[in-house]
C-alpha positions as CSV (number, residue, x, y, z in Angstrom):
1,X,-180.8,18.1,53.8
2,X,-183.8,16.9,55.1
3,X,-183.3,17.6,58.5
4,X,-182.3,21.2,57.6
5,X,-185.6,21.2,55.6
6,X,-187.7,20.3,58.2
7,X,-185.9,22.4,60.7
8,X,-186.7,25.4,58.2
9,X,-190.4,24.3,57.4
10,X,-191.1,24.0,61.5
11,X,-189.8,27.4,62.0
12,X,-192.1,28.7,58.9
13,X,-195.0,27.3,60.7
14,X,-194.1,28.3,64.2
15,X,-194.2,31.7,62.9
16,X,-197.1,31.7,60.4
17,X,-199.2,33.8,63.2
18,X,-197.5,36.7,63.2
19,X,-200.1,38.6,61.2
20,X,-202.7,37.2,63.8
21,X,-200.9,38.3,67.0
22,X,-199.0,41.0,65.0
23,X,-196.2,40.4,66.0
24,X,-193.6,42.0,63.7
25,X,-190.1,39.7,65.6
26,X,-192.1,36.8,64.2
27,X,-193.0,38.6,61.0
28,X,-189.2,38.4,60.2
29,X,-188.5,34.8,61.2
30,X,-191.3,34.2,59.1
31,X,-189.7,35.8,55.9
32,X,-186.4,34.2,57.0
33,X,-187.9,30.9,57.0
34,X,-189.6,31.8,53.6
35,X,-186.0,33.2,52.3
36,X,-184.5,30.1,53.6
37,X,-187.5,27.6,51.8
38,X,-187.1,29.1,48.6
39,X,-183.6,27.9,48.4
40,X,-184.0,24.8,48.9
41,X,-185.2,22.6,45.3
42,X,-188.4,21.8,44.5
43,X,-188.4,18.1,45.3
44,X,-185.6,16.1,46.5
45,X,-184.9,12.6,48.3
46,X,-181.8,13.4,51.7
47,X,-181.0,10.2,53.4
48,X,-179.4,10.0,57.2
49,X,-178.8,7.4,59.4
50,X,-182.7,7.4,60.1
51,X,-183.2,6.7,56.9
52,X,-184.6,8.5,53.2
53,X,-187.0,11.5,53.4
54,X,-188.8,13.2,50.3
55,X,-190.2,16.7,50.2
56,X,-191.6,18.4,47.9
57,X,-191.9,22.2,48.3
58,X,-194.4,24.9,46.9
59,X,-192.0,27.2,45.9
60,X,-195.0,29.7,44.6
61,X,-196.4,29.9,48.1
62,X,-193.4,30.2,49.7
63,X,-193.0,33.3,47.1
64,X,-196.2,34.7,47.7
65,X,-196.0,34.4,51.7
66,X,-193.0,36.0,51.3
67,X,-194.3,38.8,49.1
68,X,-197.2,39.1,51.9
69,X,-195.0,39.3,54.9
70,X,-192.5,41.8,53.1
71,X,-195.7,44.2,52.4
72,X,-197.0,43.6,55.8
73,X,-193.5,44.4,57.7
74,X,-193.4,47.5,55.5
75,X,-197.1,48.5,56.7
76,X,-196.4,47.3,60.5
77,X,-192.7,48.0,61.3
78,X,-191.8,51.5,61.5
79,X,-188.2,52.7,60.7
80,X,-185.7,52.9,64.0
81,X,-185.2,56.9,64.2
82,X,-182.1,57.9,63.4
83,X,-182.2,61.4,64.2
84,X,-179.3,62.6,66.8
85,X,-180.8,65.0,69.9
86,X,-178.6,66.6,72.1
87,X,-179.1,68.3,75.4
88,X,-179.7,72.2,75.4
89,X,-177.6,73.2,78.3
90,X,-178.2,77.4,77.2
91,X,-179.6,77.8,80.4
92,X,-177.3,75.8,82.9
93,X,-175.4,77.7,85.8
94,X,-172.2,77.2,87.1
């Protein structure tokens, strides 16, 4: 679990900036990562062949960052149209 923890925590920081470079593909991994930290416990001990790692998680932050990046995607990421057009051929000749 540790591994997956820190795989999850790098990918939160990685994408942390995507307010500053507004960026709204990284604004998603972001709240993926955020999704993804939130599931994890609060504190807990995973051993490997490495050896023991603890963690212990801020799951309000993680909340909160999520709850920021949500609004922000809302404010920044405009819906995909999904409005059919189709060709006017009225005035094509044979």
């Amino acid at each position: 679990m540790a591994d997956s923890y820190a795989t999850v925590f790098e990918a939160y920081l990685d994408n942390a900036s995507y307010e500053a470079e507004a960026d709204v593909a990284k604004a998603k991994l972001f709240l993926t990562a955020c999704t993804q930290l939130l599931a994890f416990p609060e504190e807990a001990e995973a051993g490997s062949q490495k050896g023991s790692q603890r963690y212990k998680a801020n799951l309000v932050l993680f909340g909160e960052q999520q709850q920021r990046v949500t609004d922000w995607l809302a404010a920044n990421n405009p819906p995909s149209s999904t409005r059919t057009s189709y060709g006017d051929l009225s005035d094509y000749r044979v």
